[in-house]
VMD Tcl script that builds the backbone (N, CA, C; Angstrom):
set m [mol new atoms 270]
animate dup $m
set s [atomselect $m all]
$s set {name element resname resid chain x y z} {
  {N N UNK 1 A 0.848 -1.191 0.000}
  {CA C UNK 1 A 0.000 0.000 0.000}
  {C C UNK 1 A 0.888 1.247 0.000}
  {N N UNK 2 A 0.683 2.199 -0.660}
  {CA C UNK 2 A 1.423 3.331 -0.705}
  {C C UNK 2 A 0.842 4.321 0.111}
  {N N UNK 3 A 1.563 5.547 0.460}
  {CA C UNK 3 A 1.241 6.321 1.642}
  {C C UNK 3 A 1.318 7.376 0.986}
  {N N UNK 4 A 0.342 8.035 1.131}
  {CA C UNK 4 A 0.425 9.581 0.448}
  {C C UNK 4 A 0.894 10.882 1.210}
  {N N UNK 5 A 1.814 11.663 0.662}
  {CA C UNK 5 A 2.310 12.816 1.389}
  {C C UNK 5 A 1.832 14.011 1.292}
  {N N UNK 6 A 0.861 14.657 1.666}
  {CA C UNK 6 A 0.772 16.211 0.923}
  {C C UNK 6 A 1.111 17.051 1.636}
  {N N UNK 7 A 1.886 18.351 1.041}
  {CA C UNK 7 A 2.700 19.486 1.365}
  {C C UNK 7 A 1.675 20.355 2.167}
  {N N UNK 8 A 2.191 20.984 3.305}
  {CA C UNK 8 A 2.104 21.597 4.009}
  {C C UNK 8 A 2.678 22.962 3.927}
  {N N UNK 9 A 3.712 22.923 3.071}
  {CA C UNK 9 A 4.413 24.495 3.645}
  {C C UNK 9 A 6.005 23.911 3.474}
  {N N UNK 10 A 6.806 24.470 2.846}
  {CA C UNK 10 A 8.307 24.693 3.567}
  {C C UNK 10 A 8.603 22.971 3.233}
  {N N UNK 11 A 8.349 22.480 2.216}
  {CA C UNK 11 A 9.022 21.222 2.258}
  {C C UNK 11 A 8.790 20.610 3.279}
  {N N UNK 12 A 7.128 20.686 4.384}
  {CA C UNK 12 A 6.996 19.569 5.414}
  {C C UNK 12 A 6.252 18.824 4.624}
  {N N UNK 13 A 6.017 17.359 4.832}
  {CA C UNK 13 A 5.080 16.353 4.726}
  {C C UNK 13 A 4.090 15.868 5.798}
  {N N UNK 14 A 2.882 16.105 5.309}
  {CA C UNK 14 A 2.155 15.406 6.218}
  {C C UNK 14 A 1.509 13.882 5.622}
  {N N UNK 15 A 0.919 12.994 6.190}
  {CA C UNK 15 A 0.598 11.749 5.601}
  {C C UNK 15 A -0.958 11.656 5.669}
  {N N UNK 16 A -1.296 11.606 4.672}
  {CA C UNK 16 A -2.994 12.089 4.016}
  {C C UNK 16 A -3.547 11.266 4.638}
  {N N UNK 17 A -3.567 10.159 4.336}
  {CA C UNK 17 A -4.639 9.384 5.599}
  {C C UNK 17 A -4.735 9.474 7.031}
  {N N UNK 18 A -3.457 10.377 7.445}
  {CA C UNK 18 A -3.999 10.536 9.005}
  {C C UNK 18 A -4.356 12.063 9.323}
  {N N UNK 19 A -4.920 12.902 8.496}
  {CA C UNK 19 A -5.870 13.843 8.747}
  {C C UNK 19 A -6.983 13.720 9.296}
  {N N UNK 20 A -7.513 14.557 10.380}
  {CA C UNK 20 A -8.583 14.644 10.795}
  {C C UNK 20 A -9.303 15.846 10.120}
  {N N UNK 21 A -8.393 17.134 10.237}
  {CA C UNK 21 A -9.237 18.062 10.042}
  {C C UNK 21 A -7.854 19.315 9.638}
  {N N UNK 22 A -8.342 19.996 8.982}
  {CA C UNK 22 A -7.683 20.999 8.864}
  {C C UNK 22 A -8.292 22.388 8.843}
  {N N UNK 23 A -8.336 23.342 9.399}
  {CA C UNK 23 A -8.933 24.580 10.213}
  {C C UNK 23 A -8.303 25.895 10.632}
  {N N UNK 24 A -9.126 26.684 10.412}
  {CA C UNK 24 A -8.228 28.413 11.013}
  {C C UNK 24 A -8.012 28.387 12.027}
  {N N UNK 25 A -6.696 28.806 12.528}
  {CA C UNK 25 A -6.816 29.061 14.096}
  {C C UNK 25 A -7.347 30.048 14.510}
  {N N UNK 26 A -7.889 30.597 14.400}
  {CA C UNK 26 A -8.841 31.925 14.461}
  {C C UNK 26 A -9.929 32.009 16.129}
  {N N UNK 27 A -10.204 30.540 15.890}
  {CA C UNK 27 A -11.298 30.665 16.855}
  {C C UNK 27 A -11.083 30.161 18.386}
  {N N UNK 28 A -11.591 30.593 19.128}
  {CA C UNK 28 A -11.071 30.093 20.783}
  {C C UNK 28 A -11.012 28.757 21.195}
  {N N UNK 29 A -11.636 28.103 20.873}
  {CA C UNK 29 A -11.944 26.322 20.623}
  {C C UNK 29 A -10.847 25.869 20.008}
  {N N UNK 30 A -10.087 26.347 18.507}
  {CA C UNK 30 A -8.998 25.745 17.754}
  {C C UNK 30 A -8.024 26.191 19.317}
  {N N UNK 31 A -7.612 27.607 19.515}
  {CA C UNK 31 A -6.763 28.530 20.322}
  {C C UNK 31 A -6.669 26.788 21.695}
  {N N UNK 32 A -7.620 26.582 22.115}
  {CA C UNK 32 A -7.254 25.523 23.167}
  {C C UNK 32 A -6.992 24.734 22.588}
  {N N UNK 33 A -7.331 24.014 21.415}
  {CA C UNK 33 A -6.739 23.006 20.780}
  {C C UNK 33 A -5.073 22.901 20.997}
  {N N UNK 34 A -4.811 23.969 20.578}
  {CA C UNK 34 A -3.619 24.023 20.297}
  {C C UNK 34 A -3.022 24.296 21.586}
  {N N UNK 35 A -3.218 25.064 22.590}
  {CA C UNK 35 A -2.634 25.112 24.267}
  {C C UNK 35 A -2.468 23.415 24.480}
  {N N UNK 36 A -3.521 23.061 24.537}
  {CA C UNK 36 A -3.870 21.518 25.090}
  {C C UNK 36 A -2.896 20.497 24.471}
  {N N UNK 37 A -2.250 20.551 22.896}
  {CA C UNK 37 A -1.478 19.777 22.304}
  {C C UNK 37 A -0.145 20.335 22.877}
  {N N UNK 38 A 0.268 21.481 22.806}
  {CA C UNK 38 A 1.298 22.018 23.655}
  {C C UNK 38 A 1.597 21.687 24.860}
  {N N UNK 39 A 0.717 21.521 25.800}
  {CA C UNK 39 A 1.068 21.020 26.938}
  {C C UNK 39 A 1.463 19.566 27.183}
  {N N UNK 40 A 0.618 18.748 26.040}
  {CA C UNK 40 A 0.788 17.269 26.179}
  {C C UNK 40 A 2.099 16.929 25.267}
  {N N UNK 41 A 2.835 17.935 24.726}
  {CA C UNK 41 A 3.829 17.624 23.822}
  {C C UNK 41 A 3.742 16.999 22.303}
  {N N UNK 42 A 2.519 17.213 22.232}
  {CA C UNK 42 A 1.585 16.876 21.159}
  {C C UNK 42 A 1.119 17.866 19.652}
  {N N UNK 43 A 2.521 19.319 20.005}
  {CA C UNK 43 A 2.206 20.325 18.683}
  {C C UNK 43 A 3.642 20.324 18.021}
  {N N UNK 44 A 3.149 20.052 16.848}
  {CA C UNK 44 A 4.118 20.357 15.921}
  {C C UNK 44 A 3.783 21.685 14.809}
  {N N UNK 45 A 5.144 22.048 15.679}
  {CA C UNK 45 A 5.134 23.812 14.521}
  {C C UNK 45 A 6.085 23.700 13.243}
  {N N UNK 46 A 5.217 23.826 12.121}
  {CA C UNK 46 A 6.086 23.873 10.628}
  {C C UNK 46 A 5.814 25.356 10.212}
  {N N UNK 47 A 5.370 25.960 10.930}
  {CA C UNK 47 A 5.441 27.438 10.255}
  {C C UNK 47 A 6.816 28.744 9.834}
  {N N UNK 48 A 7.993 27.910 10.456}
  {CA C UNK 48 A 9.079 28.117 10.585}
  {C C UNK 48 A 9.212 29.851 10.673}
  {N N UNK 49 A 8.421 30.060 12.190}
  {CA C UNK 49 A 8.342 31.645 12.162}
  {C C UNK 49 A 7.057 32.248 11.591}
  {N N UNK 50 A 6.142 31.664 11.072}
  {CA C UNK 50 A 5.713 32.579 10.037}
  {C C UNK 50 A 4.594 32.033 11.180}
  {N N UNK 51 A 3.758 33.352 10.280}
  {CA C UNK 51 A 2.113 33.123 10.808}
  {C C UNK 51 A 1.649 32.137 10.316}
  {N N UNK 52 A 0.721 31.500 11.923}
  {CA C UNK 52 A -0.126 30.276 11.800}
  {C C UNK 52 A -1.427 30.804 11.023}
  {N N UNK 53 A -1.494 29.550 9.750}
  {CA C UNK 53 A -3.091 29.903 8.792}
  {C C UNK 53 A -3.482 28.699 8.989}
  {N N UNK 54 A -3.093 27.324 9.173}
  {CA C UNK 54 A -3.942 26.601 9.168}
  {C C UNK 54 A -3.741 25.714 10.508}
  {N N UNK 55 A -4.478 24.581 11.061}
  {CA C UNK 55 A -3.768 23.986 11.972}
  {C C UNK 55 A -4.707 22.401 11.600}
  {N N UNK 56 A -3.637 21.966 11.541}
  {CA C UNK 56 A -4.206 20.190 11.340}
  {C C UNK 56 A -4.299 19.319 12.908}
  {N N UNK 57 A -5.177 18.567 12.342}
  {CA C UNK 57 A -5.009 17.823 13.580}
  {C C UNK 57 A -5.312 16.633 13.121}
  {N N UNK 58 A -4.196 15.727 13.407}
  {CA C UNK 58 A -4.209 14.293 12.965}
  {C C UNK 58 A -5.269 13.370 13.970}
  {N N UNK 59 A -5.238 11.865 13.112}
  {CA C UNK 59 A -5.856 10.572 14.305}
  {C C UNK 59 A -4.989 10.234 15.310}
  {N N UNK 60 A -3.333 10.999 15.463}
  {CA C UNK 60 A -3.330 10.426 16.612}
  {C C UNK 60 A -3.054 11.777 18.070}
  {N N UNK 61 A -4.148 12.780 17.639}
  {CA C UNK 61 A -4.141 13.476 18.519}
  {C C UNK 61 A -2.785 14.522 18.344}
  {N N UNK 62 A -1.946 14.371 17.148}
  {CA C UNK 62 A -1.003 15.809 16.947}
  {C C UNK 62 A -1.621 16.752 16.396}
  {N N UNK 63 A -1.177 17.882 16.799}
  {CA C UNK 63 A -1.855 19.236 16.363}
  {C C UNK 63 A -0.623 19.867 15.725}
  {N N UNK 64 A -0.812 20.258 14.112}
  {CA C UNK 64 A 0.312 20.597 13.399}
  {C C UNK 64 A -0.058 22.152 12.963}
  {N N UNK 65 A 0.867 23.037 13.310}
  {CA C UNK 65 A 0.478 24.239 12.615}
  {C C UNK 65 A 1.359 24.902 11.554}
  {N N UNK 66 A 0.209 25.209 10.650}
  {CA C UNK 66 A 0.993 25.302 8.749}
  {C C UNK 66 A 0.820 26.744 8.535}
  {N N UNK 67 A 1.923 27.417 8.058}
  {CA C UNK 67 A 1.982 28.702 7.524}
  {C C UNK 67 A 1.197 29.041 6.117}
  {N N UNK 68 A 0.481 28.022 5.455}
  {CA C UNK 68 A -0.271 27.646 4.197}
  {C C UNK 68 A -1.647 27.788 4.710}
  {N N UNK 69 A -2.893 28.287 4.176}
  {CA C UNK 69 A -3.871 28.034 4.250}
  {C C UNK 69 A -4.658 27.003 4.135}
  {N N UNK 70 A -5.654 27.013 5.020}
  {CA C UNK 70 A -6.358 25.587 4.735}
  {C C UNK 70 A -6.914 25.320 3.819}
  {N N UNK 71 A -7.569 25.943 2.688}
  {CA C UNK 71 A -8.003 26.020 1.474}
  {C C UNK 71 A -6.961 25.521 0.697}
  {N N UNK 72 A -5.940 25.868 0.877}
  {CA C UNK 72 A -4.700 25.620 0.115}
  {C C UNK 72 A -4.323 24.388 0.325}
  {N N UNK 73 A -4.228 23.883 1.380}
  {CA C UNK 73 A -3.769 22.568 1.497}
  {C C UNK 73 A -5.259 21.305 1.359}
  {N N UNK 74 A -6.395 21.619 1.753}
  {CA C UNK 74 A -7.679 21.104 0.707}
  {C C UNK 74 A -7.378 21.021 -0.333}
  {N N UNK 75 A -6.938 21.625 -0.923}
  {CA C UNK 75 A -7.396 21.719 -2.746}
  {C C UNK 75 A -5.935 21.034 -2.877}
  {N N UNK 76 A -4.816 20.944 -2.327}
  {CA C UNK 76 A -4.198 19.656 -2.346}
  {C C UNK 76 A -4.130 18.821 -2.391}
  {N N UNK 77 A -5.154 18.161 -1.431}
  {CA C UNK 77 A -5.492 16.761 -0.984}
  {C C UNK 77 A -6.536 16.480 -2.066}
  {N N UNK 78 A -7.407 17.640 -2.602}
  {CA C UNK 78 A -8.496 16.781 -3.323}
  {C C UNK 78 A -8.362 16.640 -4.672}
  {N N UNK 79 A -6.843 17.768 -5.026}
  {CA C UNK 79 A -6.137 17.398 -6.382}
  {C C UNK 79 A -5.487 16.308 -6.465}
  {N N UNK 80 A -4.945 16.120 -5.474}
  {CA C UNK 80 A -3.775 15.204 -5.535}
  {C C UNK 80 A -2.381 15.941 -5.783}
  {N N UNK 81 A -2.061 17.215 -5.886}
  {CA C UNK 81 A -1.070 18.037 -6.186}
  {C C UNK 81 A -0.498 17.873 -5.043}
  {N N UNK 82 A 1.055 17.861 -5.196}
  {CA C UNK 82 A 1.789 18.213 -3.801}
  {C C UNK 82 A 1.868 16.709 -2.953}
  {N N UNK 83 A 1.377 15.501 -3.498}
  {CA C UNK 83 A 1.182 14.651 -3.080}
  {C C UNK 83 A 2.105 13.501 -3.394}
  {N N UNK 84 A 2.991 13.118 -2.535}
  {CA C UNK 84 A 4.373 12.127 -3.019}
  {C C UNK 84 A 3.633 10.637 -2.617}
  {N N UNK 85 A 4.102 9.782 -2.917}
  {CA C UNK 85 A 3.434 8.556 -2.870}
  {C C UNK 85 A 4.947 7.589 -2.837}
  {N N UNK 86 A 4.961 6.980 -1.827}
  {CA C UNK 86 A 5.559 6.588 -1.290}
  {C C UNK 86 A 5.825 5.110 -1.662}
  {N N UNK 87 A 6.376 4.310 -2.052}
  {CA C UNK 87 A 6.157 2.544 -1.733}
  {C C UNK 87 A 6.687 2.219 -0.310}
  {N N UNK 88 A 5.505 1.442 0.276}
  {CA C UNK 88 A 5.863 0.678 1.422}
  {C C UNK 88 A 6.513 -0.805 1.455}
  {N N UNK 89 A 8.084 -1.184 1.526}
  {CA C UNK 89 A 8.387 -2.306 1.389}
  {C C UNK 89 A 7.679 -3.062 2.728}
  {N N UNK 90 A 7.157 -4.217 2.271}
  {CA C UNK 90 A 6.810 -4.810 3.277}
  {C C UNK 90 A 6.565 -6.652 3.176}
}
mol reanalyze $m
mol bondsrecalc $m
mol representation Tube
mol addrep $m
């Protein structure tokens, strides 16, 4: 089975099937999201400095924040653009 990668920003990879959601941080609900993954050691920052536009949050409870918009990285996933595909030896 191959694993799909789609771009985030800055040459990060994230792995498409373990998206939950991708969202503005804008709102007070995301804002604890993201305290709450911070505290549990559970946020990963790829914004490398830059302003947070989107913030993912995977199935296993990481909260990733992308300097890319979430629209932007949608229309990724539902192009398939930006998307490396991996072979899994197994």
């Amino acid at each position: 089975m191959a694993m799909k990668l789609i771009n985030i920003g800055f040459g990060n990879m994230v792995s498409a099937n373990r998206l939950i959601a991708i969202v503005s941080p804008e709102s007070a609900p995301i804002k604890r999201i993201i305290q709450d993954a911070r505290d549990k050691g559970l946020l990963i920052d790829a914004t490398y400095g830059r302003r947070t536009r989107a913030v993912i949050v995977t199935d296993s409870d990481h909260v990733i924040l992308s300097a890319v918009q979430p629209e932007t990285i949608g229309n990724r996933l539902d192009k398939g653009e930006d998307l490396l595909e991996e072979d899994e030896d197994e």
